[in-house]
N, C-alpha and C positions, 0 to 999 in steps of 0.2 A: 602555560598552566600546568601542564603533566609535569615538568621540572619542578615548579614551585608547590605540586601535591605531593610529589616524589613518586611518581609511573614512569617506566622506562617507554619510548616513545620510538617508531619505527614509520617511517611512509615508503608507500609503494609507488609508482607511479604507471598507470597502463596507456594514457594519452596525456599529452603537454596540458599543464597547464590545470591538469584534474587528480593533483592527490590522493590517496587512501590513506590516513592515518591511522596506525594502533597504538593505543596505551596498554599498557600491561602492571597490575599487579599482581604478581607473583603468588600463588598460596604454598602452604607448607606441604602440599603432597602434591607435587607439579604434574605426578601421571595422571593424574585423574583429570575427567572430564573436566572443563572451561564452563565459567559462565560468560556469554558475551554478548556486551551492552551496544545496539547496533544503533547509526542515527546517519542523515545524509544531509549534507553542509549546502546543499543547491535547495534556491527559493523560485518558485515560478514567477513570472513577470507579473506588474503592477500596472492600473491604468489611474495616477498619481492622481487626476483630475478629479477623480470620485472618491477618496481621502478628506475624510474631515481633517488630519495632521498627515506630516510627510511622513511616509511608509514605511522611512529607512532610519526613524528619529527615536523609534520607542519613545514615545510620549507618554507621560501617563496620568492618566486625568484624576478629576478630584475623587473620585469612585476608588482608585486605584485600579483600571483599567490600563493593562499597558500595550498602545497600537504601534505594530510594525508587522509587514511581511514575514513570516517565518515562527509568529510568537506560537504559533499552535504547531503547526509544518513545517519545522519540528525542531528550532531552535531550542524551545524551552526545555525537551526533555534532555538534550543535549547536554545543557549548562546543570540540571537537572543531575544527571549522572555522575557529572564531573564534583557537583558540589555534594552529593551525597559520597561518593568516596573519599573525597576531603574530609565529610564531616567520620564518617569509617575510621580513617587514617588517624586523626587525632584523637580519637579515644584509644588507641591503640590497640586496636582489634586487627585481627590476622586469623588468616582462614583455612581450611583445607583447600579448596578450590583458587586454582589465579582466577582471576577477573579481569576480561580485557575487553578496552571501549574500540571500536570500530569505527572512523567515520568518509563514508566513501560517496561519490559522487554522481551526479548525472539522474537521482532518483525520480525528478519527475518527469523526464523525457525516455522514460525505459530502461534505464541503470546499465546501457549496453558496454562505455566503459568504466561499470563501475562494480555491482553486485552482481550482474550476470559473468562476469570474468572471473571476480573475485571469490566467487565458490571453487572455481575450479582450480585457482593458482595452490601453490605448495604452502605459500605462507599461510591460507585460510584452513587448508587441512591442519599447519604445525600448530593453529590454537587449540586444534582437538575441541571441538565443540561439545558441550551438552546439551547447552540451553541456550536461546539467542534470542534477547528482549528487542523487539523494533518499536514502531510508532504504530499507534492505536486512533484515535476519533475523540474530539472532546463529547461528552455525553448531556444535555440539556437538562436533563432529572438527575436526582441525587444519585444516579448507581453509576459505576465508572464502565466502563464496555473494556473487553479484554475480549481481542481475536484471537481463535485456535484454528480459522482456514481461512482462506482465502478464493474469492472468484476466478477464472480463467478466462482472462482477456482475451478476448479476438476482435482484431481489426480486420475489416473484410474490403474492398474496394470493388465493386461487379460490374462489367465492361459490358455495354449495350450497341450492338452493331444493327444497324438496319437500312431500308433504304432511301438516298435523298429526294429531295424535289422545292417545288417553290411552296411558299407557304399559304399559299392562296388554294391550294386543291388539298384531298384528301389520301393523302398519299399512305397506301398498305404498308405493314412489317416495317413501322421507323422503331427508332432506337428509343424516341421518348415511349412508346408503348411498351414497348418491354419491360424501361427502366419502373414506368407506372405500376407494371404488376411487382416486380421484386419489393418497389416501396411499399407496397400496398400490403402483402405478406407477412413484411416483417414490421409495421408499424399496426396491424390487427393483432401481429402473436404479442408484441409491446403493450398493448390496452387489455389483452388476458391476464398476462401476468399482474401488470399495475392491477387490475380489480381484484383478482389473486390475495395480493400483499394487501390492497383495502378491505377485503373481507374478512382475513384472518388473522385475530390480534396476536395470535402465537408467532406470526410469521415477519421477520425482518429485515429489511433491503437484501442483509445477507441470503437472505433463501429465497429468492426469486431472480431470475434472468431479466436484465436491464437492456434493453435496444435505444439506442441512439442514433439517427444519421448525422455523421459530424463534417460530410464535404459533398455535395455535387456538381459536376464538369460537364459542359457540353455548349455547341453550338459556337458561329463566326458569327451569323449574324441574322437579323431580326424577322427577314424572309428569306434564309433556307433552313429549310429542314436539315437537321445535321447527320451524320451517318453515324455519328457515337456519342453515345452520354455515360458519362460511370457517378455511381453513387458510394460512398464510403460508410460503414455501418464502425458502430462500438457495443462491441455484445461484451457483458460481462456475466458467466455462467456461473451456477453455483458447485462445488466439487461435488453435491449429491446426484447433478444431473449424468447421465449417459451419455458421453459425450460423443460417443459413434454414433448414437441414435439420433442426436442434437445434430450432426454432421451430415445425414443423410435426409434431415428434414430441412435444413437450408438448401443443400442439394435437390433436393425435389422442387423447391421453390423458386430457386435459381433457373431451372431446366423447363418446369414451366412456363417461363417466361416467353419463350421461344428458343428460333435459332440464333447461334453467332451471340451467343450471352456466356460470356467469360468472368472468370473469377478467381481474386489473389487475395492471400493472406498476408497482414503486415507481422501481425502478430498472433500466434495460435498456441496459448498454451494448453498443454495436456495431463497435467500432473495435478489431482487430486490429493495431495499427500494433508492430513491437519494433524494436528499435536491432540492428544489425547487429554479431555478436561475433566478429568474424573481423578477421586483420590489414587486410584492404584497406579496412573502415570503419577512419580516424587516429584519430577521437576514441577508437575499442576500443583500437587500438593504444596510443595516449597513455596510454590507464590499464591497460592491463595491463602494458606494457615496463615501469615502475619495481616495477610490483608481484614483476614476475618478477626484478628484480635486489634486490629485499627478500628473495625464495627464501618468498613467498608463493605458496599452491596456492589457486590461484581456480576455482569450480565455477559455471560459469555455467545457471543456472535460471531459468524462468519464475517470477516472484512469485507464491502459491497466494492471496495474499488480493487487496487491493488497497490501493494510495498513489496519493498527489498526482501521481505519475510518467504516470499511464493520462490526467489532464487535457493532462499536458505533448507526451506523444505525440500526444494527439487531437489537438492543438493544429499537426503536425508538426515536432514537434521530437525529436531525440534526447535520452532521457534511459535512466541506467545506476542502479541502486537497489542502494546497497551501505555496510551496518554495520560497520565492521572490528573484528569480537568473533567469533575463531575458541575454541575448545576452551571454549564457553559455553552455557550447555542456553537456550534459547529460551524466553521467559518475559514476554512481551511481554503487558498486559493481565492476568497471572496475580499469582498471592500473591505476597510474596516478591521480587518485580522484584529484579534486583541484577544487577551488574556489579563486577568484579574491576580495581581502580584498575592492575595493571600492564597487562591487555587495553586499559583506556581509556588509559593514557599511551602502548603503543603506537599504538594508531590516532591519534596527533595525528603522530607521526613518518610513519607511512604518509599519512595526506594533507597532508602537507607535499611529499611526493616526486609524490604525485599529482598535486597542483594544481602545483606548479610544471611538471609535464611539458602537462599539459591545457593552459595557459597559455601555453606558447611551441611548438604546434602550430604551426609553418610557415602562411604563407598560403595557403589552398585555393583549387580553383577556384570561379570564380563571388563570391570576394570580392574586391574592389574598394575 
């Protein structure tokens, strides 16, 4: 497809088998900042059986509803980018800014080799970033959701040691007691916050902290008490929270528990960094003026889960995370995926007026 749009086309590869792709079109003032169009070619697994049509068929119903794995997450903006620089190209518009599409792997299991690597390689610095569009959230109401932060993931797994016995007595200091109170802790501060986010209508997944227990281990068998149980949590933080202070309040809770109660991190991000959505950041400006002369209603939100975007920021760069699938229920990783073919051929007309406005951002300062 980059041969037949005419983008010069580059892969990287950091593990077998798992590609980086770049396109590049070039602008006429190449020192200047990049705009770059980011999307990740991995779909999470399907449970086929619960498919009204096969997963992998893009069916598309009488509605014009079109179901497969990936139509939201994030194929379509993909195809998306590709077709609005084709439609770029043939009108014969040419920019200040190159524009280069990005598309890298492993995004929904951690992007370990894929975005997490690829901020840091040489090739990700030679695009010189400005600005770096990834994937956003279909929106259920008319207004489109555009992320400027994102949450900080932590996965936590807490190791409960205590002691055994038969299961017929009452045996002191076991490890199910311990784990009981960590559950217990962090599934009260979990019903805080959710009443939190129910009582205030100002407030959005994105600005509340999320608790999940997503694994619990323990026991051989069904009368002995076991000497360990660990439970796995999924905290997703908001970048407003203090995250020391966040860190020493699990801590307390952990430590409470008792003795012989340990604790690892899978994943602990710390980087707070979000893109500034106010006129006086250009690149905001660049993408919301054309959105607002589409007579598009943009709701700008912190991201509740996490994308390739929180690599891109750690990295210091701006990046803005945004789906153009307004009046579409969210269905990302769910049954049923699907996307409505007139939302999707809108969004190629909307970034078309995006990218071209991102693109011919005036020279800033500090570039040269």
């Amino acid at each position: 497809m980059a041969e037949e749009i005419g983008l010069e086309s580059k892969k990287l590869e950091f593990s077998p088998g798992r590609p980086i792709v770049i396109f590049t079109w070039k602008g006429t003032q190449p020192h200047l900042k990049s705009v770059v169009l980011n999307s990740h070619t991995d779909v999470v697994p399907v449970f086929e059986e619960f498919w009204t049509y096969p997963p992998f068929s893009a069916h598309k119903d009488k509605d014009g509803n079109i179901y497969a794995r990936g139509t939201q997450d994030m194929k379509s903006v993909t195809i998306q980018y590709l077709e609005a620089i084709r439609q770029l190209k043939s009108e014969g518009r040419r920019f200040p800014r190159t524009i280069h599409l990005t598309m890298v792997p492993d995004e929904e299991i951690g992007s370990k080799v894929g975005m997490e690597l690829f901020v840091d390689h040489p090739d990700f610095r030679a695009l010189n970033p400005g600005i770096t569009l990834d994937e956003g959230l279909a929106n259920p109401t008319d207004e489109f959701s555009v992320f400027y932060g994102e949450k900080c993931v932590w996965w936590v797994t807490v190791h409960c040691h205590g002691d055994p016995g038969h299961g017929s007595r009452f045996i002191e200091n076991t490890a199910a007691s311990k784990l009981h109170s960590v559950i217990s802790s962090l599934l009260e501060f979990r019903e805080k916050e959710k009443k939190r986010l129910q009582s205030d209508t100002s407030l959005t997944l994105g600005d509340v902290t999320t608790v999940n227990m997503t694994k619990v281990n323990g026991g051989v068998s069904c009368n002995v008490i076991p000497t360990e149980m660990s439970a796995t949590f999924d905290l997703r933080i908001p970048p407003t929270v203090n995250l020391k202070e966040f860190e020493a309040q699990l801590d307390g809770w952990f430590r409470a528990a008792g003795d012989q109660v340990t604790w690892e991190y899978h994943q602990k991000c710390m980087n707070q960094r979000m893109t500034t959505p106010e006129d006086r950041n250009p690149w905001w400006k660049a993408f919301s003026d054309p959105c607002k002369e589409l007579g598009l209603k943009l709701r700008p939100e912190i991201f509740p889960a996490a994308t390739d975007s929180r690599y891109i920021r750690t990295a210091g760069f701006d990046a803005l995370g945004f789906s153009p699938m307004n009046n579409t229920p969210i269905l990302l990783h769910d049954h049923n995926e699907y996307l409505n073919e007139n939302v999707f051929l809108r969004g190629i007309q909307i970034y078309t007026r995006i990218i071209g406005s991102l693109a011919s951002v005036p020279q800033l300062e500090g570039e040269c």
